[in-house]
C-alpha positions as CSV (number, residue, x, y, z in Angstrom):
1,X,70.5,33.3,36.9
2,X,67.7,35.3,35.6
3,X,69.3,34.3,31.9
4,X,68.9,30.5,33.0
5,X,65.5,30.7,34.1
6,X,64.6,32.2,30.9
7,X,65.7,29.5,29.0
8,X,64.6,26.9,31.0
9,X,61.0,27.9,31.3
10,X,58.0,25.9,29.9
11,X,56.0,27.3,26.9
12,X,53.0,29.7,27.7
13,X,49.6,28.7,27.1
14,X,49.2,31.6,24.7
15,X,52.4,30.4,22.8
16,X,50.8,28.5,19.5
17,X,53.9,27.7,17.4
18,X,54.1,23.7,16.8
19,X,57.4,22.0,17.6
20,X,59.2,21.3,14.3
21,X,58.4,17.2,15.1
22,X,55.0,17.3,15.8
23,X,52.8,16.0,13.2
24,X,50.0,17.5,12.0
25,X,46.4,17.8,13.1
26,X,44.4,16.2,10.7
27,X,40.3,16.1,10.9
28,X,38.8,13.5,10.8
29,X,35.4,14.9,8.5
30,X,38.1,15.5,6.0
31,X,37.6,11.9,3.8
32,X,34.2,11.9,4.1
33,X,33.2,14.0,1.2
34,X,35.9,11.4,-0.4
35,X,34.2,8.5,0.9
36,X,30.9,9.2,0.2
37,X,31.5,9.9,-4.0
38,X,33.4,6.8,-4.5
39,X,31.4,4.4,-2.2
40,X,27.5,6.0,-3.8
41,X,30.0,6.0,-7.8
42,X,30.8,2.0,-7.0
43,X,27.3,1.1,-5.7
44,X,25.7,2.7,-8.2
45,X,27.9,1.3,-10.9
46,X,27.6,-2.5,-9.7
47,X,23.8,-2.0,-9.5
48,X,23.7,-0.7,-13.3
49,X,25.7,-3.6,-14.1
50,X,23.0,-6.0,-12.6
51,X,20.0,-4.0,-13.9
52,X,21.7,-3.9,-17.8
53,X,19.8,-6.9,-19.6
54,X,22.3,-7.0,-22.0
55,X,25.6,-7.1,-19.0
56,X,25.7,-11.1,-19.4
57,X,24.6,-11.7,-22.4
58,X,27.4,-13.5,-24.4
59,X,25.7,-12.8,-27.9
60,X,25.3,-8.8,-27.0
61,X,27.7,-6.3,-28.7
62,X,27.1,-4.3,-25.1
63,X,27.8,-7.2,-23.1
64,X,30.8,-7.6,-20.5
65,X,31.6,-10.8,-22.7
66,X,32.2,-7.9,-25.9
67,X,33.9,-5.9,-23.8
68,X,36.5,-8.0,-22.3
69,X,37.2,-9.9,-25.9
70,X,37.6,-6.0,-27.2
71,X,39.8,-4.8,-24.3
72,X,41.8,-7.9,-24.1
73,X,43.4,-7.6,-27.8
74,X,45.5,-3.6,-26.6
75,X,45.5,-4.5,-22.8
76,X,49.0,-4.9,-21.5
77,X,47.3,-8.3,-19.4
78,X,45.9,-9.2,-22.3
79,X,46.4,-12.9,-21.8
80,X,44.5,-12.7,-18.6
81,X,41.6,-10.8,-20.0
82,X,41.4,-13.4,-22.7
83,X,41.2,-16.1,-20.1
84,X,38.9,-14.3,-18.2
85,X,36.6,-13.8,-21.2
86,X,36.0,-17.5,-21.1
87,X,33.5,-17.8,-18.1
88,X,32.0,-13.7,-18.7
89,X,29.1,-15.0,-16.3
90,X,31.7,-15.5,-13.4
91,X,33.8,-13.0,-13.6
92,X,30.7,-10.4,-14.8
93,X,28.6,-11.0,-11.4
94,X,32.2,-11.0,-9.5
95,X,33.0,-7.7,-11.2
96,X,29.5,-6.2,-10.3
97,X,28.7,-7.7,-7.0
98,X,32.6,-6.6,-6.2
99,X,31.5,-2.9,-6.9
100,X,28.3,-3.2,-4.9
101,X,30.4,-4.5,-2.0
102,X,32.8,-2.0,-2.2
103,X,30.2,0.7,-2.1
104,X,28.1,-0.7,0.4
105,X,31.5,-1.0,2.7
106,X,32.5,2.1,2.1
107,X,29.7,4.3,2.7
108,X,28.8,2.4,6.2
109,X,31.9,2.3,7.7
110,X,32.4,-2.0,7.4
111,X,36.1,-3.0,7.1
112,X,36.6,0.4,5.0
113,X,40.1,-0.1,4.3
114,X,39.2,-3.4,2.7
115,X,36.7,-2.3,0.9
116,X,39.6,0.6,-0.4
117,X,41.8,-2.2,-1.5
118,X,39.2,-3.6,-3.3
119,X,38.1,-0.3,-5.0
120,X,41.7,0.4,-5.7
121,X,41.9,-3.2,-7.0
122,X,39.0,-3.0,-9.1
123,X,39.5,0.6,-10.8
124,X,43.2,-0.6,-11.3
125,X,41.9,-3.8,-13.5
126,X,39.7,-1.1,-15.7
127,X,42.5,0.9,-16.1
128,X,44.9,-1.4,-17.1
129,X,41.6,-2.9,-19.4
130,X,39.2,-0.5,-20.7
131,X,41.0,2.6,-20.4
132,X,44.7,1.8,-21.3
133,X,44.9,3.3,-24.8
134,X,43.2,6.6,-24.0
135,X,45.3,9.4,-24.6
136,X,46.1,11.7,-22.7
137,X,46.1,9.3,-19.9
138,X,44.4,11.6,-17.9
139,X,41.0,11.3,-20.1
140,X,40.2,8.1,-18.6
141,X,38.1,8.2,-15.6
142,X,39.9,4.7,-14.1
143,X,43.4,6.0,-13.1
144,X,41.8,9.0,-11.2
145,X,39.5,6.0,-9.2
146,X,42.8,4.7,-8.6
147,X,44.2,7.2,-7.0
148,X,41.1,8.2,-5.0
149,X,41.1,4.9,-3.2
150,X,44.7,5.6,-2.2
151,X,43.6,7.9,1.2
152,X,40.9,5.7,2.7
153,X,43.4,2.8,1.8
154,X,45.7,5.1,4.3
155,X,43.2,6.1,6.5
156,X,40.1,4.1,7.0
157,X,37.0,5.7,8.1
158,X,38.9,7.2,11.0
159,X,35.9,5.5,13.4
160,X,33.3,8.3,11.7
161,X,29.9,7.1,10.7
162,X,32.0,4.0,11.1
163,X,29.6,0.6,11.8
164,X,32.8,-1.9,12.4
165,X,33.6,0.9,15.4
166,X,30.2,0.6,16.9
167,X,30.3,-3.2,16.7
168,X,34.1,-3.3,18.3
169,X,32.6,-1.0,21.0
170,X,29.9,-3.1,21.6
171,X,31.3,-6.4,21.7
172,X,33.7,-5.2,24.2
173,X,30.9,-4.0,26.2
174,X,30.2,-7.5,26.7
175,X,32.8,-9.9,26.6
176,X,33.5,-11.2,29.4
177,X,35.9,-9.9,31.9
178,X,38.5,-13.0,31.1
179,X,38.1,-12.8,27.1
180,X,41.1,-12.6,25.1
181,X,41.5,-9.6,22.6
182,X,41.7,-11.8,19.6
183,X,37.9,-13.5,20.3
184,X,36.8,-10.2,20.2
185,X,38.6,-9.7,17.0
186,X,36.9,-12.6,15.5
187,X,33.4,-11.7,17.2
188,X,33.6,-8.2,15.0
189,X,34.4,-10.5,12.0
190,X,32.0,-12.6,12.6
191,X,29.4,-10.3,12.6
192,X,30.6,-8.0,9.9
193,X,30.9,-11.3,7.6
194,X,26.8,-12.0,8.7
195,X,26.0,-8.0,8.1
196,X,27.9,-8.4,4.9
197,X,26.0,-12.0,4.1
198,X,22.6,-10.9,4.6
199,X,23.1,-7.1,2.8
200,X,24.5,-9.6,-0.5
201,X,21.3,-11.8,-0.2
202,X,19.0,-9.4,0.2
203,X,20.1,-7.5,-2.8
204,X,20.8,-10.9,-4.2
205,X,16.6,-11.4,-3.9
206,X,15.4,-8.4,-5.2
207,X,17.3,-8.4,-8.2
208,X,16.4,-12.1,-8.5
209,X,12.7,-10.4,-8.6
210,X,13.6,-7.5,-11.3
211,X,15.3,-10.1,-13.7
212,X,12.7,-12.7,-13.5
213,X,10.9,-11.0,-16.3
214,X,14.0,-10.7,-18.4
215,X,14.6,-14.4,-18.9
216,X,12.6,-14.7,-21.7
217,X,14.0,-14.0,-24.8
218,X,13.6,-11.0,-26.9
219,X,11.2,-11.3,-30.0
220,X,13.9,-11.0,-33.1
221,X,13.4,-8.2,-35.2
222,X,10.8,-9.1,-38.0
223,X,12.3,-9.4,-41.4
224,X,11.4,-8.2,-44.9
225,X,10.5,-11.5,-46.4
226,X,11.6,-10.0,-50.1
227,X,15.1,-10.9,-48.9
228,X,17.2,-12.6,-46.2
229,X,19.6,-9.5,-45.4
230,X,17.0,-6.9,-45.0
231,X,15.9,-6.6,-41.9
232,X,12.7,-4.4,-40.9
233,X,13.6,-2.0,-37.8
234,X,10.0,0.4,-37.3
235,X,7.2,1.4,-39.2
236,X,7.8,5.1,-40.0
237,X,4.6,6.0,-38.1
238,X,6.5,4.5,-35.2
239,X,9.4,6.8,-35.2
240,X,8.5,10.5,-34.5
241,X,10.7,12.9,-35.9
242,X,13.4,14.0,-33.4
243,X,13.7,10.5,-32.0
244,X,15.6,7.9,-32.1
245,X,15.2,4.1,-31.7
246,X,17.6,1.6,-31.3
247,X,17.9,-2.0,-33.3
248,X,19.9,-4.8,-34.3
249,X,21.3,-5.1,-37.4
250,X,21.2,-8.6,-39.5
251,X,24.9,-9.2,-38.8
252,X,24.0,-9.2,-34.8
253,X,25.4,-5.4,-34.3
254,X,23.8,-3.2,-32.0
255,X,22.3,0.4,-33.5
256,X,20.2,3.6,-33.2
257,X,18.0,4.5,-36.0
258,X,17.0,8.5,-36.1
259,X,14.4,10.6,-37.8
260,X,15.7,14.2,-37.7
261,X,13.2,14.9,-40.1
262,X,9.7,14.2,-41.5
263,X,11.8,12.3,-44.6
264,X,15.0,11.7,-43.0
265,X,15.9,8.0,-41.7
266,X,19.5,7.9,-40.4
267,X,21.1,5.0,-38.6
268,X,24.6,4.2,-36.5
269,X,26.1,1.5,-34.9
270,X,26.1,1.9,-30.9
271,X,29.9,1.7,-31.1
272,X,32.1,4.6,-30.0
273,X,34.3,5.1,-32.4
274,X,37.5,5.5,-29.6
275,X,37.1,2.4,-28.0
276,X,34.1,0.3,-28.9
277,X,32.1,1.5,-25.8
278,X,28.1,1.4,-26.1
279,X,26.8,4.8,-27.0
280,X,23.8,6.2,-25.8
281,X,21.4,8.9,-27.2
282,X,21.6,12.3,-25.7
283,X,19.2,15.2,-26.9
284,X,19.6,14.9,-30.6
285,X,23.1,13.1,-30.4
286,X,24.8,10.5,-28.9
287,X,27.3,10.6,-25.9
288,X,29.9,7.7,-24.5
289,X,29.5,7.2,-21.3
290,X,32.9,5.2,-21.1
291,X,35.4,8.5,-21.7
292,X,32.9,11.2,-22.6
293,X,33.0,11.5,-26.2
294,X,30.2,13.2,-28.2
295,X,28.5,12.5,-31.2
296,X,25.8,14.9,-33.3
297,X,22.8,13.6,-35.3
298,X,24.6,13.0,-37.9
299,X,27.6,10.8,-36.6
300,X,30.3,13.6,-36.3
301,X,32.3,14.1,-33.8
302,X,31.5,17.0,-31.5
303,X,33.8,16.4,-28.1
304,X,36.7,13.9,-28.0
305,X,38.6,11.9,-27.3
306,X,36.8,9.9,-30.4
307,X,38.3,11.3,-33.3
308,X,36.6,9.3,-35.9
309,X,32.3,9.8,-37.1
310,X,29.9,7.1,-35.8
311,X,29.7,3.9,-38.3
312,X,26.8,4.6,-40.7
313,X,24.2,1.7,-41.3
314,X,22.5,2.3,-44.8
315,X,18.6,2.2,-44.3
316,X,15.7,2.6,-46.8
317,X,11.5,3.5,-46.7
318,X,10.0,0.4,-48.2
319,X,6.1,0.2,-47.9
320,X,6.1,2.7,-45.2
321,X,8.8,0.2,-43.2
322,X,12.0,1.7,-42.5
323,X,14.7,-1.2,-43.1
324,X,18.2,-1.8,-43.4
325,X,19.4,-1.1,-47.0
């Protein structure tokens, strides 16, 4: 009897050790540090896209226009980047406007496993785009994005810092006694859709402002009038030494012209050598923000994945002009 009742007996409070079945504890601050990088990396990267005066220009070598037509000739969709590179315009602003709604979703809380898909979506298009021939696979930052959307695709926001929660909770604070689940449904759609509406015009308006003074085109660079494929990029005064400037060459390229001393001119094209990404200067080299490649004042190579130097453009001092050779 005593044996029977030993067996039989409920669990003591003080006994801590989980049933083999029961799941896990999970809490729910553990995605936010998750949440928070890849909706501020996504809002931050559609808003750079916006603010790059060269993003939709068709004739730009650092245009999304250059980039798909690059991408789409090693890109496994190939076929549909090519198509897509026929309207850049639409499928640029869709691309940006996609990342700052993804970002803007995720870090409030609205429809967070939508705005997951779309992340997962979007960083699974660049992978299978811009990053597809870097090797090791794991150099490119795309995949990783990928994979990062994967838990709040899972999970959601979990109702933390969550503003489709506080809108549920609300609208069911009001309906009326009689209203059917689904009009609340809608009602939370509804008004996410009108959050979401007015967020997109009002970022819509301000960059509206900021670009207004962009319209106009750029002044082309003055040319030598000795010859036609010369062209005149700075007056030496106008470079100090240390610096760099950038330029377009006569064939339409894009460029940097450096001084790293008082009689020293050299000049690249803004062209990673990995995968055609637009370089950009940093301290007295150059850097790709694409896959992180590094570049010295001279062109060489100083961090991979690029393997290759920097294109050279031959420049020359002519009546105190520094021009292409």
């Amino acid at each position: 009897m005593k044996g029977r009742l030993l067996l039989s007996r409920e669990p003591s409070p003080c006994e801590t050790t989980p049933r083999a079945n029961a799941p896990l504890p999970i809490p729910i601050w553990a995605l936010l540090p998750l949440r928070v990088f890849l909706g501020g990396t996504f809002l931050y990267a559609g808003l750079s896209k916006i603010f790059d005066t060269h993003y939709l220009d068709h004739t730009s070598p650092l245009g999304v226009h250059a980039q798909m037509l690059h991408a789409a000739t090693t890109s496994p969709i190939g076929p549909l980047v090519s198509f897509t590179a026929e309207h850049p315009t639409i499928i640029g602003l869709v691309i940006a406007f996609g990342e700052i709604a993804v970002g803007l979703g995720t870090l409030l809380g609205l429809f967070t496993r939508i705005a997951a898909l779309g992340g997962f979506l979007l960083a699974l298009s660049f992978f299978l785009t811009v990053s597809w021939t870097t090797r090791p696979y794991y150099f490119g930052a795309d995949i990783v994005f990928a994979a990062a959307w994967t838990p709040l695709l899972i999970a959601g926001d979990a109702g933390l810092f969550s503003t489709t929660a506080h809108l549920r909770a609300a609208i069911r604070r009001r309906r009326p006694p009689n209203d059917a689940p689904d009009d609340a449904e809608r009602r939370i759609l509804l008004w996410g859709g009108l959050i979401t509406a007015t967020a997109a015009a009002f970022g819509g308006g301000v960059i509206a402002l900021s670009r207004r003074t962009t319209t106009n085109p750029e002044p082309s660079q003055p040319t030598d009038p000795g010859t036609n494929s010369r062209t005149v990029i700075a007056a030496v005064s106008a470079v100090a030494v240390g610096s760099s400037t950038s330029f377009t060459t006569p064939n339409g390229s894009a460029a940097y012209l450096l001084r790293p001393s008082t009689d020293t001119f050299l000049a690249f094209l803004a062209d990673c050598t990995h995968q055609g990404c637009p370089i950009t200067p940093a301290g007295s080299g150059f850097r790709c923000p694409c896959h992180g490649s590094t570049f010295d004042g001279n062109g060489q190579v100083t961090g991979g994945p690029a393997t290759k130097p920097l294109t050279k453009v031959p420049v020359q001092v002519v009546d105190g002009q520094v021009a292409t050779a």
